[in-house]
Structures are given as structure tokens and as C-alpha cells.
C-alpha positions as a printed NumPy array, in Angstrom:
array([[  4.711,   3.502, -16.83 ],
       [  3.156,   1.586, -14.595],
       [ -0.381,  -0.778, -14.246],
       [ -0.146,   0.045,  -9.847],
       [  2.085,   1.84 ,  -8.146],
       [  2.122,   1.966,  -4.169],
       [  3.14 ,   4.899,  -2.628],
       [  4.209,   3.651,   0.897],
       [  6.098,   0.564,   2.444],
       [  4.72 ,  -0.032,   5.558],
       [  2.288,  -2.476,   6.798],
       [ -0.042,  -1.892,   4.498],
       [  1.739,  -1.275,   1.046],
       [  4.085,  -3.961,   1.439],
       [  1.02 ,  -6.381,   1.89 ],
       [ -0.745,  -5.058,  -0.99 ],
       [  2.884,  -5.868,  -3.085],
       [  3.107,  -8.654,  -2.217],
       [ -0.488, -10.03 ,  -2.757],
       [ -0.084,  -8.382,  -6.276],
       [  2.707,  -9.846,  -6.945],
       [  2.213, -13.143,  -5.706],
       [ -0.383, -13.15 ,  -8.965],
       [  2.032, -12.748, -11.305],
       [  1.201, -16.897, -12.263],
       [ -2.464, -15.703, -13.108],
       [ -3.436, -14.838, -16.708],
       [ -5.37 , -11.355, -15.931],
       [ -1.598, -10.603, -14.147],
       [  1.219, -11.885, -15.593],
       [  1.899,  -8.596, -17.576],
       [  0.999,  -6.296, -15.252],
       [  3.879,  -3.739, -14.318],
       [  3.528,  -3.174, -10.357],
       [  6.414,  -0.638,  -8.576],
       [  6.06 ,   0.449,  -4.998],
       [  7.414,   3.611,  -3.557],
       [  8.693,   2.53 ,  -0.215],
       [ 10.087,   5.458,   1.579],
       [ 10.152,   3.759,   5.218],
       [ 11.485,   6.728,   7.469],
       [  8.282,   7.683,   8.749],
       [  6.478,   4.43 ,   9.224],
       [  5.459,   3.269,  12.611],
       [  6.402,   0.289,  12.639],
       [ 10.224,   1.953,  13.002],
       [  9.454,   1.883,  16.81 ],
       [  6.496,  -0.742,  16.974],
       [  6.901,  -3.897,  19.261],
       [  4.84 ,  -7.112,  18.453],
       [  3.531,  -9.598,  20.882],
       [ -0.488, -10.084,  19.848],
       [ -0.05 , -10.513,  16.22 ],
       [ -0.694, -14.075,  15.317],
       [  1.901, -15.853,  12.975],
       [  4.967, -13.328,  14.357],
       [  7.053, -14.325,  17.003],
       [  6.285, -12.66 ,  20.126],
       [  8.948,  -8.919,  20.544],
       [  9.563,  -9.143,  16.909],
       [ 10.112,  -5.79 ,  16.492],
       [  8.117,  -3.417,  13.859],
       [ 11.743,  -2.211,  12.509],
       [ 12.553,  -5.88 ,  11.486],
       [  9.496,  -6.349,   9.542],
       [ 10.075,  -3.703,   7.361],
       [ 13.46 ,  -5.098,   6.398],
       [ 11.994,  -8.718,   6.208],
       [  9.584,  -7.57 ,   4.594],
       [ 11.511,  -6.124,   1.5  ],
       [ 13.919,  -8.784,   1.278],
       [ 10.787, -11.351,   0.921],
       [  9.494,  -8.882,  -1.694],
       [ 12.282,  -8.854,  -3.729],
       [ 13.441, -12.492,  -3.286],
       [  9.554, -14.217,  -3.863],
       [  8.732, -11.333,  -6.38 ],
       [ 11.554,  -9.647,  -7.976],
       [  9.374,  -8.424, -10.623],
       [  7.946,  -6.325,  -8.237],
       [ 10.191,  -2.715,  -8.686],
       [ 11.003,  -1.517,  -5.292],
       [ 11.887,   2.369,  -5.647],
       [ 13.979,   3.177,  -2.433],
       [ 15.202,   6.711,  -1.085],
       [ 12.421,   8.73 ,  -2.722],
       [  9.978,  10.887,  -1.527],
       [  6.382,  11.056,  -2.976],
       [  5.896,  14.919,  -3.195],
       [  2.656,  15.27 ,  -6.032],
       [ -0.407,  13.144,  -7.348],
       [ -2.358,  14.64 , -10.238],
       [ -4.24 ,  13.062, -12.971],
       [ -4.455,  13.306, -17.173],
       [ -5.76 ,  11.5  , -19.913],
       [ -7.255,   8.986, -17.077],
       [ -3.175,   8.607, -16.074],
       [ -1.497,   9.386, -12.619],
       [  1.629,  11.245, -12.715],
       [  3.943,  10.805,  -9.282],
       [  6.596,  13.06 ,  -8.71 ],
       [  9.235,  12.699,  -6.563],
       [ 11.761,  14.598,  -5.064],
       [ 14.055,  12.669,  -7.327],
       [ 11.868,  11.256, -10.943],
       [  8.343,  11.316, -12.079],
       [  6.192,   8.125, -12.625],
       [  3.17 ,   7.078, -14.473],
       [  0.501,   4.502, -13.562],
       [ -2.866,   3.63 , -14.347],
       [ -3.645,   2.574, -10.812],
       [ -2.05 ,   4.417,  -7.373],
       [ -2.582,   3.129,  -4.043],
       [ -1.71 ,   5.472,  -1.266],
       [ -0.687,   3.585,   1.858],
       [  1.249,   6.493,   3.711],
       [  0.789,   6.956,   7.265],
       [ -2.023,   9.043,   9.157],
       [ -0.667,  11.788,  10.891],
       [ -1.656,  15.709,   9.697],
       [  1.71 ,  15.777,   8.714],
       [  1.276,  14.109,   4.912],
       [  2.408,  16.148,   2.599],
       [  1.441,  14.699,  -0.854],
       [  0.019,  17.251,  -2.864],
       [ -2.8  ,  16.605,  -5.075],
       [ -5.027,  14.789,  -2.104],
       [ -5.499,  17.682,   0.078],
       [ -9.491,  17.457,  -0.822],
       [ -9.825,  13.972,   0.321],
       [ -8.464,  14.869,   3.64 ],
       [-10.773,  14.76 ,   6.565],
       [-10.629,  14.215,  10.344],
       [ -9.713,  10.153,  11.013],
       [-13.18 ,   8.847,  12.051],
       [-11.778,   5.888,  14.176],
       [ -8.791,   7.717,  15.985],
       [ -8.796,   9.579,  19.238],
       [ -9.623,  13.616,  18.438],
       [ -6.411,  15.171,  20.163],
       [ -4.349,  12.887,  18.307],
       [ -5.606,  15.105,  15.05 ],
       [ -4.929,  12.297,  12.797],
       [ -6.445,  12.547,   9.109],
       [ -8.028,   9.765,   6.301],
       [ -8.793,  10.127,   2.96 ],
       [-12.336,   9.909,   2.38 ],
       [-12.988,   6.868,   0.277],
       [-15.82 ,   4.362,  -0.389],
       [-14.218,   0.346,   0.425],
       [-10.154,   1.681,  -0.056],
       [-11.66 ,   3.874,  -3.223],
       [-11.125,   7.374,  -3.014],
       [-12.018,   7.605,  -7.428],
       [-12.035,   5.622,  -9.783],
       [ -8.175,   3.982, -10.223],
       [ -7.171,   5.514,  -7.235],
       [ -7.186,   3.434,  -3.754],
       [ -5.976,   4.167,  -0.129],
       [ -5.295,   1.396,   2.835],
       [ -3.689,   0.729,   6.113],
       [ -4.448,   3.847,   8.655],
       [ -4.93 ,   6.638,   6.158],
       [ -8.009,   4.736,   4.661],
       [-10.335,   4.854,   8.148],
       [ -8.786,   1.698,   9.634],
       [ -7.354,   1.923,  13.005],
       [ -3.463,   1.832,  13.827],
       [ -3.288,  -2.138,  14.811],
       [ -0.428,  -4.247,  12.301],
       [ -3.039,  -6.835,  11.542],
       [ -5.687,  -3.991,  10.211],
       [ -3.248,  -2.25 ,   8.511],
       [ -1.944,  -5.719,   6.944],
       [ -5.379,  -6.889,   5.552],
       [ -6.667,  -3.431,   4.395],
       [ -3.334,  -3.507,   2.267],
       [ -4.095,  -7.007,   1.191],
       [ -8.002,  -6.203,   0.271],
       [ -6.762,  -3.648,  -1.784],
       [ -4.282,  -6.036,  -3.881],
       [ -7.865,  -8.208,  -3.901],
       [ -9.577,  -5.552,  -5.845],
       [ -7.121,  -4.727,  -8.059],
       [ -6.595,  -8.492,  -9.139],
       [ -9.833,  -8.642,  -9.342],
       [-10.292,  -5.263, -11.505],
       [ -7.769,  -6.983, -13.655],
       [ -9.592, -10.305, -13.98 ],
       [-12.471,  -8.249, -15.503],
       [-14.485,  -8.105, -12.63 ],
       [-14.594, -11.914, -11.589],
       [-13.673, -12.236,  -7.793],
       [ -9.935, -12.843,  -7.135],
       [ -7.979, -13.987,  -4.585],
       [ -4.278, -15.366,  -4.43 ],
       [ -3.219, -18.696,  -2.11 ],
       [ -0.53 , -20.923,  -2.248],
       [ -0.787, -24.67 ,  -0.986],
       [  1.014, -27.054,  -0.106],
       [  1.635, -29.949,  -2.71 ],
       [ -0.014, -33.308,  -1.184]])
């Protein structure tokens, strides 16, 4: 049982982990049980090349992030469960709880966020009414979103990165992953605005 899971460990869902768990100081967090499903395969960063993304290194590659960006996940957050070398297959809903199933286990959580690529090719059943034709990608690239309302596609049940409307740049994809973590916290902290920064000690 989870409080969020993330389904999807590309630019967006790893953001969204790691803004969630970089609460886990905060009151309205520290309990919280956040997992992430981060089957990687498919992500576009695999063959994405960076030089126009502030704060990365010009022809850091998209493949390195995605191992960086695990390791930093599990070293800064370990309580953070990283499921590896699963496949999300099926979303439904009871008693106001999601069940996941993958092609290995099932999962509950009160909260899902879905940050899977956009291409026609998503498979996760349970979402196929959501689906629509991406509003901010070219036509004959025939790439979908799921219809939601600021990342919410119903109540408990959030999309970011590409498949929420947001067009396929790392830094979109990024923040819409790290709104999302925003609203949660912020669901969590009973509706008071949230945010998560660290300083440095002066």
C-alpha cells in the first residue's frame, strides 16, 4: 500500500520523486509511503542529447540522466521504493483505492501519477477514456494525452511530463513532474500551499 505511486521514470516521474521525497523532513510528509514504477526502456531520453538545458552540462546525454537520476534518488531519498523491471499493464479503482498490476505484482495507492510517455503506443489499461489526440504535438506524429484539468485527470489521480498536454522539451517535462509533487505535498499539508527548497547554511 502506498500514499503515491509513479508509474514512469523518465523526466517527469523521477522529478516528481524526488520533489516528494525531498519532503520527507515536513510534518504533512514524513509518513507518507511514496514507490515509483520506473520501467525506463521506452523513455526518450534513451536517445536524447542535451545542450540548451540550463544547469546540465552541455552533450550530457538523455541515457545518463536516467541512471543519475536513480542513483540520486536512492542515495538523497532511499525511502523512496524504486520498483525496477516491471511493466505497468492495468489501473482501476475501488473503495476510493488504485490497484496497479504489473506484469510481475499488484500494488495499492491512494494517489497514482502517470508519467509514461506520449506515443499511441501506451498500453495501460484502465485510461483508455482519458485518451485524446495531444493538443500541442504535430498531427502526423499521432501522439496522445490524457485529458486532465492542471495534471488532474480525477480526483487522486494525476498525469505529467508529455502525456499530460506539455510538449516533448526535458525542462517541460521536468517541471510538470515537479508541479505535480507540489500538489500532492500540498494535498497532504491540508490544502496550505507547499513547496520544497533546500539552502545553503550561512
Amino acid at each position: 500500500m502506498y500514499d503515491v505511486l509513479i508509474i514512469g521514470g523518465g523526466a517527469a516521474g523521477m522529478s516528481c520523486a524526488l520533489v516528494l521525497g525531498s519532503a520527507k523532513n515536513k510534518d504533512y510528509a514524513e509518513n507518507k509511503s511514496i514507490g515509483i514504477i520506473a520501467h525506463q526502456k521506452t523513455s526518450h531520453l534513451q536517445t536524447a542529447l542535451f545542450n540548451n538545458v540550463l544547469g546540465l552540462k552541455p552533450e550530457t546525454t538523455g541515457a545518463s540522466i536516467l541512471e543519475s537520476g536513480m542513483k540520486q534518488l536512492k542515495t538523497l531519498y532511499p525511502h523512496v521504493e524504486q520498483i525496477v523491471k516491471e511493466k505497468v499493464l492495468d489501473i482501476s479503482k475501488a473503495n476510493n483505492l488504485f490497484r496497479i498490476k504489473t506484469n510481475k505484482n499488484s500494488y495499492e495507492s491512494k494517489i497514482v501519477v502517470i508519467a509514461v510517455g506520449y506515443t499511441n503506443l501506451m498500453t495501460l489499461k484502465g485510461l483508455d477514456k482519458y485518451i485524446e489526440p495531444h493538443p500541442r504535438a504535430a498531427v502526423e506524429k499521432d501522439r496522445i494525452w490524457l485529458k486532465n484539468t492542471d495534471h488532474l485527470i480525477e480526483e487522486n489521480l494525476y498525469v505529467a511530463g508529455t502525456l499530460a498536454g506539455w510538449r516533448s522539451q526535458f525542462a517541460i517535462a521536468s517541471g510538470s513532474g515537479a508541479q505535480v509533487a507540489t500538489d500532492i505535498l500540498t494535498l497532504w499539508n491540508g490544502g496550505k500551499h507547499a513547496k520544497v527548497h533546500d539552502k545553503i547554511e550561512v
